[in-house]
C-alpha positions as CSV (number, residue, x, y, z in Angstrom):
1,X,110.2,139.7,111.2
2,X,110.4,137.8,108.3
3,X,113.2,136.7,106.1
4,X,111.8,138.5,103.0
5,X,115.6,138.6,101.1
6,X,115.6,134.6,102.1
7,X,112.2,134.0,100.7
8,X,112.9,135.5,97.6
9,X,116.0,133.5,96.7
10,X,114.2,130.4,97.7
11,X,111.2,131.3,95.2
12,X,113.6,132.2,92.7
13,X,115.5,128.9,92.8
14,X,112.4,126.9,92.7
15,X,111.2,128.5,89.8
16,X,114.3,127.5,88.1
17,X,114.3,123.9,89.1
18,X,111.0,123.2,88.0
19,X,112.0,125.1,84.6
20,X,114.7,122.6,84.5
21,X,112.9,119.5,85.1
22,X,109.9,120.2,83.1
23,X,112.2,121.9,80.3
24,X,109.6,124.6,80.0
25,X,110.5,127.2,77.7
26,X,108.7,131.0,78.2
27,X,109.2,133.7,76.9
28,X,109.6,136.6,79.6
29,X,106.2,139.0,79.1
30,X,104.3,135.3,78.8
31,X,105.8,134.4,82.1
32,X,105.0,137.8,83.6
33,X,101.2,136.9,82.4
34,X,101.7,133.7,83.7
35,X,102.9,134.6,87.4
36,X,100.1,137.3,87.4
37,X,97.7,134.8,86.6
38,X,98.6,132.4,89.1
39,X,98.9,135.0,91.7
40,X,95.5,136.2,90.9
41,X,94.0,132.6,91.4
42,X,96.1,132.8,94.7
43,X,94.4,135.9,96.2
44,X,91.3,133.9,95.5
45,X,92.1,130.8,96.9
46,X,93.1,133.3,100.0
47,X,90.3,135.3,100.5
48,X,88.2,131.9,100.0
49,X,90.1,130.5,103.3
50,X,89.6,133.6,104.8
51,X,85.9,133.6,104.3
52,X,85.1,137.0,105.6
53,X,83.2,138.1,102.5
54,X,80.8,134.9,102.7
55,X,77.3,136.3,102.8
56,X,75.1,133.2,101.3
57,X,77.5,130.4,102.9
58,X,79.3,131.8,105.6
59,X,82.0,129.7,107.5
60,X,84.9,129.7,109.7
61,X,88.0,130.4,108.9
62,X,90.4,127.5,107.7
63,X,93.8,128.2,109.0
64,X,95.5,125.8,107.2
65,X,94.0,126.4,104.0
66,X,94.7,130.4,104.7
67,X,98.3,129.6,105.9
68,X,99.1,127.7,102.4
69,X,97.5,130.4,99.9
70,X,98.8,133.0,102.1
71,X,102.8,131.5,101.5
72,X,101.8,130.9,97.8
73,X,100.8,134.0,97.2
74,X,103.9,135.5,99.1
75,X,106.2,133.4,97.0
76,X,104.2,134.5,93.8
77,X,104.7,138.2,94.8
78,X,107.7,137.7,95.5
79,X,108.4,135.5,92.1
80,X,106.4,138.8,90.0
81,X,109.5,141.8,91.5
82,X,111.6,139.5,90.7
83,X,110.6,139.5,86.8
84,X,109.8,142.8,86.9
85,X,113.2,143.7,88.6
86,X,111.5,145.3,91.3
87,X,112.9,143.2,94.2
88,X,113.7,146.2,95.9
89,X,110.7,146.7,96.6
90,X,110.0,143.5,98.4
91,X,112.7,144.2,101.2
92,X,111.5,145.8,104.2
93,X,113.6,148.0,106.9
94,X,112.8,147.6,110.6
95,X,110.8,151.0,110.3
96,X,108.8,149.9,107.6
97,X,108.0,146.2,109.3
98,X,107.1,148.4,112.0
99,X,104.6,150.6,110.0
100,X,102.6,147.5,108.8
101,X,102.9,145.6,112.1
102,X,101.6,148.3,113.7
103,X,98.6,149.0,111.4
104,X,95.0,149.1,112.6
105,X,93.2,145.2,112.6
106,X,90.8,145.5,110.0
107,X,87.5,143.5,111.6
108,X,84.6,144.9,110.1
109,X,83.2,143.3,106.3
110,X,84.1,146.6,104.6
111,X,87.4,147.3,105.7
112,X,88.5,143.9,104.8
113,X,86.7,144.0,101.5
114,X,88.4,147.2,100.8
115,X,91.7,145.9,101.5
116,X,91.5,143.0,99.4
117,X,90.1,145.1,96.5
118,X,92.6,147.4,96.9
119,X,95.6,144.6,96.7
120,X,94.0,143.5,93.3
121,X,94.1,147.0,92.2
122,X,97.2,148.0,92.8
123,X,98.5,144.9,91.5
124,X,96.7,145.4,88.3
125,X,98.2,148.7,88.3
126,X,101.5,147.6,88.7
127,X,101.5,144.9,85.8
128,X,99.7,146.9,83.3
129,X,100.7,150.4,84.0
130,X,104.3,149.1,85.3
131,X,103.9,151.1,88.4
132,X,106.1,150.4,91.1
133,X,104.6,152.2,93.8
134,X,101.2,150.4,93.2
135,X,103.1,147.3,93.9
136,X,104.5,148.4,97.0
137,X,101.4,149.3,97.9
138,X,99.9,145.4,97.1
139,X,102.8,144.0,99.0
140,X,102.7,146.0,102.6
141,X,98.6,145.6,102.1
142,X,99.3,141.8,101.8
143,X,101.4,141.7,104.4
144,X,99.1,143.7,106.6
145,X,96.4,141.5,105.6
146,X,98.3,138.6,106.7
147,X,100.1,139.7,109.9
148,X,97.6,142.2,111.8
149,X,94.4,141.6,110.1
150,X,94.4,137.7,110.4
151,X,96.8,137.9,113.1
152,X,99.6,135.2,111.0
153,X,102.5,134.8,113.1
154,X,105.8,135.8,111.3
155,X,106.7,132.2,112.3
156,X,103.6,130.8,110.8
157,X,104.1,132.2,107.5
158,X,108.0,130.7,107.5
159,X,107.0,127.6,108.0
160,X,104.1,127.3,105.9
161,X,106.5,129.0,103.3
162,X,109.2,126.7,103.9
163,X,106.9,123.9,103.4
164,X,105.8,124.9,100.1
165,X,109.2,125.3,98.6
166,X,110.2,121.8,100.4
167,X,106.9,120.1,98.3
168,X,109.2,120.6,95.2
Protein backbone atom coordinates (compact mmCIF):
# COMPACT_ATOMS: atom_id res chain seq x y z
CA UNK A 1 0.00 0.00 0.00
CA UNK A 2 1.20 3.29 -0.59
CA UNK A 3 2.01 6.07 1.74
CA UNK A 4 -0.59 8.47 0.23
CA UNK A 5 -0.69 10.95 3.64
CA UNK A 6 3.39 10.83 3.19
CA UNK A 7 3.23 11.70 -0.50
CA UNK A 8 1.04 14.50 0.04
CA UNK A 9 3.16 16.31 2.62
CA UNK A 10 6.15 15.78 0.45
CA UNK A 11 4.35 17.44 -2.65
CA UNK A 12 3.15 20.06 -0.46
CA UNK A 13 6.58 20.98 0.86
CA UNK A 14 8.05 21.03 -2.50
CA UNK A 15 5.66 23.28 -3.83
CA UNK A 16 6.61 25.57 -1.19
CA UNK A 17 10.30 25.45 -1.63
CA UNK A 18 10.27 26.09 -5.16
CA UNK A 19 7.80 29.10 -4.37
CA UNK A 20 10.55 30.22 -2.09
CA UNK A 21 13.43 30.00 -4.30
CA UNK A 22 11.89 31.28 -7.41
CA UNK A 23 9.83 34.00 -5.26
CA UNK A 24 6.82 33.22 -7.36
CA UNK A 25 3.87 35.01 -6.40
CA UNK A 26 0.07 33.42 -7.42
CA UNK A 27 -2.76 34.10 -6.66
CA UNK A 28 -4.74 30.96 -5.39
CA UNK A 29 -7.62 30.34 -8.40
CA UNK A 30 -4.44 31.08 -10.93
CA UNK A 31 -2.59 28.37 -9.20
CA UNK A 32 -5.62 26.10 -9.18
CA UNK A 33 -5.48 26.77 -13.18
CA UNK A 34 -2.06 26.30 -13.08
CA UNK A 35 -1.87 22.77 -11.24
CA UNK A 36 -4.77 21.67 -13.54
CA UNK A 37 -2.91 22.60 -16.38
CA UNK A 38 0.14 20.91 -15.56
CA UNK A 39 -1.75 17.86 -14.54
CA UNK A 40 -3.51 17.79 -17.75
CA UNK A 41 -0.14 17.87 -19.68
CA UNK A 42 0.79 14.96 -17.24
CA UNK A 43 -2.05 12.62 -18.17
CA UNK A 44 -0.75 13.22 -21.58
CA UNK A 45 2.70 12.60 -21.18
CA UNK A 46 1.23 9.28 -19.33
CA UNK A 47 -1.01 7.92 -21.67
CA UNK A 48 1.95 8.80 -24.41
CA UNK A 49 4.26 6.25 -22.29
CA UNK A 50 1.60 4.03 -22.02
CA UNK A 51 1.06 3.87 -25.75
CA UNK A 52 -2.02 1.79 -25.76
CA UNK A 53 -4.09 4.19 -27.85
CA UNK A 54 -1.29 4.24 -30.69
CA UNK A 55 -3.10 3.28 -33.93
CA UNK A 56 -0.68 5.02 -36.73
CA UNK A 57 2.65 4.49 -34.66
CA UNK A 58 2.21 1.91 -32.30
CA UNK A 59 5.04 0.95 -29.78
CA UNK A 60 6.00 -0.61 -26.67
CA UNK A 61 5.53 0.53 -23.57
CA UNK A 62 8.28 2.76 -21.88
CA UNK A 63 8.36 1.89 -18.28
CA UNK A 64 10.44 4.44 -17.25
CA UNK A 65 8.96 7.13 -19.06
CA UNK A 66 5.38 5.67 -17.58
CA UNK A 67 6.81 5.36 -14.12
CA UNK A 68 7.99 9.31 -14.05
CA UNK A 69 4.52 10.79 -15.56
CA UNK A 70 2.74 8.36 -13.51
CA UNK A 71 4.53 9.91 -9.97
CA UNK A 72 4.15 13.44 -11.50
CA UNK A 73 0.88 13.11 -12.07
CA UNK A 74 0.29 11.48 -8.54
CA UNK A 75 2.04 14.43 -6.91
CA UNK A 76 0.00 16.90 -9.18
CA UNK A 77 -3.32 15.20 -7.91
CA UNK A 78 -2.23 15.15 -4.96
CA UNK A 79 -0.89 19.04 -5.14
CA UNK A 80 -4.75 19.93 -6.77
CA UNK A 81 -6.89 18.35 -3.09
CA UNK A 82 -4.63 20.05 -1.51
CA UNK A 83 -5.71 23.56 -2.95
CA UNK A 84 -8.99 22.66 -3.22
CA UNK A 85 -8.97 21.38 0.44
CA UNK A 86 -10.03 18.19 -0.58
CA UNK A 87 -7.11 16.06 0.87
CA UNK A 88 -9.51 13.91 2.39
CA UNK A 89 -10.19 12.62 -0.38
CA UNK A 90 -6.79 11.48 -1.31
CA UNK A 91 -6.39 9.07 1.82
CA UNK A 92 -7.34 5.63 1.31
CA UNK A 93 -8.59 2.95 4.09
CA UNK A 94 -7.44 -0.70 3.70
CA UNK A 95 -10.95 -1.45 2.27
CA UNK A 96 -10.86 0.98 -0.20
CA UNK A 97 -7.02 0.00 -1.39
CA UNK A 98 -8.51 -3.20 -1.52
CA UNK A 99 -11.50 -2.22 -3.91
CA UNK A 100 -9.05 -0.62 -6.51
CA UNK A 101 -6.36 -3.40 -6.12
CA UNK A 102 -8.74 -5.75 -6.74
CA UNK A 103 -10.40 -4.22 -9.76
CA UNK A 104 -10.65 -6.00 -13.12
CA UNK A 105 -7.18 -5.38 -15.52
CA UNK A 106 -8.35 -3.39 -18.25
CA UNK A 107 -6.45 -5.02 -21.51
CA UNK A 108 -8.61 -4.37 -24.36
CA UNK A 109 -8.11 -0.68 -26.45
CA UNK A 110 -11.63 0.40 -25.26
CA UNK A 111 -11.58 -0.22 -21.77
CA UNK A 112 -8.39 1.59 -21.44
CA UNK A 113 -9.58 4.42 -23.64
CA UNK A 114 -12.57 4.68 -21.56
CA UNK A 115 -10.75 4.82 -18.36
CA UNK A 116 -8.49 7.46 -19.41
CA UNK A 117 -11.34 9.57 -20.74
CA UNK A 118 -13.12 9.09 -17.89
CA UNK A 119 -10.14 10.43 -15.44
CA UNK A 120 -10.13 13.59 -17.65
CA UNK A 121 -13.78 13.91 -17.17
CA UNK A 122 -14.19 13.66 -13.84
CA UNK A 123 -11.28 15.82 -13.25
CA UNK A 124 -12.79 18.49 -15.34
CA UNK A 125 -15.83 18.04 -13.41
CA UNK A 126 -14.19 18.38 -10.30
CA UNK A 127 -12.30 21.83 -11.09
CA UNK A 128 -15.12 23.46 -12.93
CA UNK A 129 -18.10 22.14 -11.26
CA UNK A 130 -16.16 21.86 -7.75
CA UNK A 131 -17.32 18.38 -7.36
CA UNK A 132 -15.70 16.28 -5.02
CA UNK A 133 -16.97 13.01 -5.82
CA UNK A 134 -15.87 13.40 -9.53
CA UNK A 135 -12.48 13.79 -8.05
CA UNK A 136 -12.52 10.80 -6.12
CA UNK A 137 -13.59 9.24 -8.90
CA UNK A 138 -10.24 10.55 -11.10
CA UNK A 139 -8.04 9.56 -8.18
CA UNK A 140 -9.17 5.66 -7.52
CA UNK A 141 -9.35 5.49 -11.61
CA UNK A 142 -5.69 6.70 -11.66
CA UNK A 143 -4.70 4.59 -9.27
CA UNK A 144 -6.36 1.71 -10.84
CA UNK A 145 -4.88 2.65 -13.94
CA UNK A 146 -1.56 2.55 -12.51
CA UNK A 147 -1.65 -0.46 -10.07
CA UNK A 148 -3.91 -3.23 -11.87
CA UNK A 149 -4.14 -1.98 -15.28
CA UNK A 150 -0.31 -1.44 -15.92
CA UNK A 151 0.47 -3.65 -13.19
CA UNK A 152 2.93 -0.52 -11.20
CA UNK A 153 4.17 -2.05 -8.09
CA UNK A 154 3.19 0.07 -5.00
CA UNK A 155 7.04 0.04 -4.57
CA UNK A 156 7.58 1.28 -8.05
CA UNK A 157 5.56 4.26 -7.74
CA UNK A 158 7.45 5.23 -4.17
CA UNK A 159 10.48 5.26 -5.68
CA UNK A 160 9.80 6.79 -8.83
CA UNK A 161 7.90 9.31 -6.53
CA UNK A 162 10.62 9.78 -4.22
CA UNK A 163 12.90 10.46 -6.95
CA UNK A 164 10.95 13.23 -8.31
CA UNK A 165 10.70 15.13 -5.11
CA UNK A 166 14.60 14.33 -4.50
CA UNK A 167 15.30 16.20 -8.25
CA UNK A 168 14.32 19.44 -6.39
Amino acid sequence: MLDITKMLHQIIDLELKIDDEKELLIGPEVRKQTIFLDLDISLSDMAEAAGWYKVINPSEVDEKKLLKAYAESMGLFLLFSAKMQWTHLVVLDEEAWRRITDAKRATKLADLNKSYLAIKHFLSDAYFNHQQESYRHAWHLLLKMGIVDWKLTPEQIAKAYQTMIDQY
